[in-house]
C-alpha positions in Angstrom: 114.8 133.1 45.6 117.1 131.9 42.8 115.7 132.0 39.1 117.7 129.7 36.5 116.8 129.1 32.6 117.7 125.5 31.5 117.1 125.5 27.8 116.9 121.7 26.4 115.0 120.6 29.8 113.0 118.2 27.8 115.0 115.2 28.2 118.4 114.4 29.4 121.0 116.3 31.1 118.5 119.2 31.2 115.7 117.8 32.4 117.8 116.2 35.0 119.4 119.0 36.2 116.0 121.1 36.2 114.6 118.3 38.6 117.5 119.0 40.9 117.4 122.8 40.8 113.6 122.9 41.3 114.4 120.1 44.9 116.9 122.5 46.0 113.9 125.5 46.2 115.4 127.4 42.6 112.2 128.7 40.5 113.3 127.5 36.9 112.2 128.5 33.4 112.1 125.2 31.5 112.1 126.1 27.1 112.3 122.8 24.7 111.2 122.3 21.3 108.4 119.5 23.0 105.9 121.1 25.3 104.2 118.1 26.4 107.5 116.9 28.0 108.3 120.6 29.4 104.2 120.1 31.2 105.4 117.3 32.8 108.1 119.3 34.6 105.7 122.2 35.7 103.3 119.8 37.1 105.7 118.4 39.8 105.3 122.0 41.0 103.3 124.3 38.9 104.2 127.8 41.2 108.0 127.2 40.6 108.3 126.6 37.0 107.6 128.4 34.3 107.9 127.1 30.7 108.2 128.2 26.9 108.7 126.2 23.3 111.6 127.8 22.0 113.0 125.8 19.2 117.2 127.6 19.2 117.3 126.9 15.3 114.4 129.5 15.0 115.1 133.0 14.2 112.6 134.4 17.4 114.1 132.3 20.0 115.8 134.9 21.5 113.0 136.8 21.8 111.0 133.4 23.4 113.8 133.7 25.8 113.7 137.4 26.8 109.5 136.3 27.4 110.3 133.2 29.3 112.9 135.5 31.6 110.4 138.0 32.1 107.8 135.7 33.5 110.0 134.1 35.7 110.8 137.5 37.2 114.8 137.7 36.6 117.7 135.3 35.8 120.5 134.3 38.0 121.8 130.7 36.3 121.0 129.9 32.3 121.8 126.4 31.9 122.3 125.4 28.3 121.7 121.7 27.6 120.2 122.2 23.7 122.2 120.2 21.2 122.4 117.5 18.9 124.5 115.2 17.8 125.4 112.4 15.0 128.2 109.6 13.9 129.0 110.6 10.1 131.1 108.2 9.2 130.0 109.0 5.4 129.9 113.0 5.7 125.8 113.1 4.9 126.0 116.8 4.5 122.5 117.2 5.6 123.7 116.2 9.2 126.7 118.2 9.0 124.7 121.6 8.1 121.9 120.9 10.8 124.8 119.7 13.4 126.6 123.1 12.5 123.0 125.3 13.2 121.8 124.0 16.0 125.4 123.2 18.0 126.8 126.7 16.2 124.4 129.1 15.2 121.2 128.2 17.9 124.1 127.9 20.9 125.5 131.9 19.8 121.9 133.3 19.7 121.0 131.7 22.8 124.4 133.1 25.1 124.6 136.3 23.0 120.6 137.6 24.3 121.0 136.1 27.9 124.7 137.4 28.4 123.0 140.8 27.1 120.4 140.4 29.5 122.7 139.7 32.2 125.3 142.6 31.4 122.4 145.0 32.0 120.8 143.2 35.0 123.5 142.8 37.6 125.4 140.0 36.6 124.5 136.3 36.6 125.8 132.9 35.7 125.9 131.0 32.4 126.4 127.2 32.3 126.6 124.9 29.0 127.2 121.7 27.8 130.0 121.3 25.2 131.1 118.0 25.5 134.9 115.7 25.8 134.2 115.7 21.8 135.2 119.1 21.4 138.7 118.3 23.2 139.9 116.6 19.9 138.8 115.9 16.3 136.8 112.7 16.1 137.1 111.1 12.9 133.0 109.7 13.3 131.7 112.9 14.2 132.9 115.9 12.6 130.6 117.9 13.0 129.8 117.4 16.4 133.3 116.8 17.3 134.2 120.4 15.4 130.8 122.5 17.2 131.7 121.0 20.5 135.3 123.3 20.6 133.3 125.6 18.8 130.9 126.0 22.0 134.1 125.6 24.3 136.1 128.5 22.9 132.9 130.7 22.5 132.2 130.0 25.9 136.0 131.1 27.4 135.4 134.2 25.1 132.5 135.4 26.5 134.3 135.0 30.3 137.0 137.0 28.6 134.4 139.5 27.3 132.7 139.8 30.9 136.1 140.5 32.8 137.2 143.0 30.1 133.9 145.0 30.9 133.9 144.8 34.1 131.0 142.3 34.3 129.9 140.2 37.1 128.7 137.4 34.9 130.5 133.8 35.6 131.1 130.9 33.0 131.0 127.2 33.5 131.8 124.9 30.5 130.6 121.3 31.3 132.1 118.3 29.2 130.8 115.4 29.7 131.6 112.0 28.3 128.8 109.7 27.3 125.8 110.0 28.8 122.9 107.3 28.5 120.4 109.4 26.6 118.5 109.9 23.6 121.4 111.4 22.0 123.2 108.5 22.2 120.2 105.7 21.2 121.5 105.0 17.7 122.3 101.2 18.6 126.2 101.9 19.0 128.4 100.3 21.7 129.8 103.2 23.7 131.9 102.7 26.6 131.9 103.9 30.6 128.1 105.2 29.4 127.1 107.1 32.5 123.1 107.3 34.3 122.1 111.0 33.5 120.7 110.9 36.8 124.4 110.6 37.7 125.9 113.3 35.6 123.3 115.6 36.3 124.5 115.4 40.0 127.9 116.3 39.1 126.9 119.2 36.7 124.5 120.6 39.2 127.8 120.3 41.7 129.8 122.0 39.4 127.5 125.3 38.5 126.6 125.7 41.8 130.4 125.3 43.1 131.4 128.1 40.6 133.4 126.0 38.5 134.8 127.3 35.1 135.6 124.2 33.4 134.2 120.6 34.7 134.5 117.5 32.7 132.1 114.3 33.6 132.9 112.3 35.3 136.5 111.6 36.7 137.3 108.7 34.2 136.7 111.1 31.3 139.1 113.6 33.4 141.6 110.6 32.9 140.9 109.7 29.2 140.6 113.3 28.2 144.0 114.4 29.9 145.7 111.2 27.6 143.7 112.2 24.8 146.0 115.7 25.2 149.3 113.8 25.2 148.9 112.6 21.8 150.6 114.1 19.1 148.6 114.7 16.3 150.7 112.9 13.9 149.7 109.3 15.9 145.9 110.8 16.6 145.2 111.1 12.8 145.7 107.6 12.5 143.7 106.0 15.2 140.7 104.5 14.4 137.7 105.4 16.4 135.3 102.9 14.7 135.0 100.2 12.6 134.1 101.1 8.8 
């Protein structure tokens, strides 16, 4: 039987993908910072889901993680759909710094203890979210924009890391484009907003096909590959949003 770890299962992306995991017979370790929300995935089928509060800012999630891995019985797929992000059109640095923990600082701690579990457990497969953000600097994020490549890079390091030692441990960096969740209920406009139902197909898809690097859905494939075409000299003065 296949074991994955989805941390940020609460809502979203994670909860969406932990729903579709759990139909397709996986036993799944769901870890949020809300447990009432993480109940109401164990009750759909309390013998194949095992849950844990782990809040990734804290200092002992790691060690909430190592517990939640050891109930489960073995990890074969950590899914990492924890983040947060903000517009900061005004640099509040109070966002910044807590965009820069929890997108930076909680995502290292998180891969760092499972790849460590995985490098002495046979192997294994880690998934996360960065996001199309990370593919460029976005003038109303910067943060989030900036911790996005962050995650990216980190992520391509690690499957460098791996193959250097020999490990069997594969990598799949999901981007998505915007997603119709709570991350994004701050009464903006955003465009070609996707179900999560939707995009939680498509990631699901794309971890279980093996695939390093997966950006959701097609039309952010398109906007992401002209996004690359533009010179940085013309990019810096494009405006992303009004004032």
């Amino acid at each position: 039987m296949k074991k994955a770890v989805i941390v940020g299962a609460s809502s979203g992306m994670g909860c969406e993908v932990s729903k579709l995991l759990l139909a397709r017979g996986w036993k799944i370790g769901v870890a949020a910072r809300r447990e009432s929300a993480l109940s109401e995935l164990k009750a759909l089928n309390p013998e194949m889901v095992e849950m844990e509060t782990i809040d990734i800012d804290a200092q002992d999630a790691p060690d909430r993680l190592s517990e939640l891995i050891g109930r489960l019985g073995g990890i074969d797929l950590y899914f990492h759909a924890a983040g947060i992000g903000f517009r900061n059109h005004f640099l509040d640095p109070g966002i910044e710094e807590k965009t820069v923990l929890t997108n930076s600082l909680g995502f290292t701690r998180m891969l760092d203890k499972v790849f460590n579990i995985m490098s002495q457990n046979g192997g294994g497969h880690i998934a996360a979210i960065s996001s199309i953000a990370g593919t460029k600097g976005l003038g109303p994020a910067p943060a989030y924009s900036a911790t996005k490549a962050f995650q990216a890079t980190y992520i391509q390091a690690l499957e460098q890391l791996a193959n250097t030692r020999g490990l069997p441990i594969r990598f799949t960096d999901i981007r998505p484009g915007f997603v119709n969740t709570a991350l994004l209920s701050d009464g903006h406009h955003y465009p070609i907003l996707m179900k999560p139902e939707k995009a939680a197909r498509e990631i699901a898809d794309a971890i279980l096909s093996n695939r390093h690097v997966r950006v959701i859905d097609w039309r952010y494939r398109i906007l992401t590959g002209l996004w690359q075409l533009i010179p940085r000299c013309l990019w810096r003065h494009m405006r992303l949003e009004s004032k």
